[in-house]
C-alpha positions as CSV (number, residue, x, y, z in Angstrom):
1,X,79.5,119.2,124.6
2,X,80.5,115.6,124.2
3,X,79.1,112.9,126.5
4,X,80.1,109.3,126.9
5,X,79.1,107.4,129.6
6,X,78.9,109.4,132.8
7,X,81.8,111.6,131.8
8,X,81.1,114.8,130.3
9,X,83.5,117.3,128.4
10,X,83.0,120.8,127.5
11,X,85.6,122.1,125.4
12,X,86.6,125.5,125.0
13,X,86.7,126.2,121.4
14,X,88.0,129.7,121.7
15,X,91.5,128.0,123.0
16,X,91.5,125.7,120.2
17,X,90.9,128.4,117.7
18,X,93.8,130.3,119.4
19,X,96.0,127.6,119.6
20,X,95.3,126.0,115.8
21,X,95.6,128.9,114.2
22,X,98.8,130.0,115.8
23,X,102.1,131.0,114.0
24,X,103.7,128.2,115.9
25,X,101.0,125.3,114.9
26,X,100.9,126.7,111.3
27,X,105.2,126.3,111.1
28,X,105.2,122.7,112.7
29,X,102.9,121.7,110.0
30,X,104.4,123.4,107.2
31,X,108.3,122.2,108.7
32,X,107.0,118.3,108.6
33,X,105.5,118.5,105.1
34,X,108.5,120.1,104.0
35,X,109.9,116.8,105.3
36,X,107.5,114.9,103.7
37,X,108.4,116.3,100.5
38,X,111.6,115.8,100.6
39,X,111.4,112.0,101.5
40,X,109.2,111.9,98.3
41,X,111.3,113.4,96.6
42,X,113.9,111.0,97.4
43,X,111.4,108.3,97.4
44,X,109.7,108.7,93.5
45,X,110.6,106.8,90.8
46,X,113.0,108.7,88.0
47,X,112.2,107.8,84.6
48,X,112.1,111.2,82.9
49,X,111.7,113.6,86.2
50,X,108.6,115.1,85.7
51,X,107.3,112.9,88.8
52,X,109.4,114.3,91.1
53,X,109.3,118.0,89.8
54,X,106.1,118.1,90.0
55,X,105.6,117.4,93.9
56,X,105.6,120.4,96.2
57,X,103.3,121.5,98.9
58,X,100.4,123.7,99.1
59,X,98.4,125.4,102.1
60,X,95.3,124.6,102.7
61,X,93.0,126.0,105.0
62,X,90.7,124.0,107.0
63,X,87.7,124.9,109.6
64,X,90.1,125.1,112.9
65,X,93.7,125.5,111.4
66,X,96.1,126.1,108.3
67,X,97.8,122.9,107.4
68,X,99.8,122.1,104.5
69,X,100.1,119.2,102.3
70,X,102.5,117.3,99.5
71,X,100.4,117.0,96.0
72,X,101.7,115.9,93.0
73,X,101.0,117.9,89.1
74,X,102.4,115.5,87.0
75,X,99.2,113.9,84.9
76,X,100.8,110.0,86.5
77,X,101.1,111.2,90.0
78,X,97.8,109.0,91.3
79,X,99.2,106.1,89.0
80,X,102.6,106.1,90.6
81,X,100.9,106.4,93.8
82,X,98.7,103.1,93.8
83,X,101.9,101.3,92.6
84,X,104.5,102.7,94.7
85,X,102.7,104.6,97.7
86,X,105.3,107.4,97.6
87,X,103.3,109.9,99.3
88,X,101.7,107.7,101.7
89,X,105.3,106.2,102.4
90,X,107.0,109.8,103.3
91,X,104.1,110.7,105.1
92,X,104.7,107.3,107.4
93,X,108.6,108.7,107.5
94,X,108.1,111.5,108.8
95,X,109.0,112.2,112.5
């Protein structure tokens, strides 16, 4: 139960277990990395390719919910990153 002030919640977890991990909840999360991916795509630098190839999304499952994200394999991915903020900069894209 969460308590601020004189207001006091009580949450139902059981509805947010339902909901969270809900075919419908687990598509809207994979459809907007999907996006995400593709503005990075679109996005990366292109020097030989292997930057780009080598984004593409993985699920991950957390306490309450399935969610997906956009990773990168190639061995400059975190370099490219801190210089150009691809990922960070598709994730701000997407609607």
């Amino acid at each position: 139960m969460a308590k601020n002030g004189d207001v006091q919640l009580e949450f139902n977890q059981e509805f947010f277990d339902t909901v969270l991990k809900s075919p419908e909840v687990e598509a809207l999360t994979k459809e907007k990395a999907t996006e995400a991916l593709q503005i990075a795509q679109y996005l990366a630098p292109v020097d030989t390719g292997d930057y780009q190839r080598g984004l593409h999304i993985e699920r991950v499952e957390f306490a309450y919910r399935t969610g997906y994200q956009v990773v990168g394999d190639d061995w400059k991915t975190m370099i490219l990153e801190d210089e150009y903020h691809v990922l960070a900069n598709a994730i701000k894209q997407v609607k």
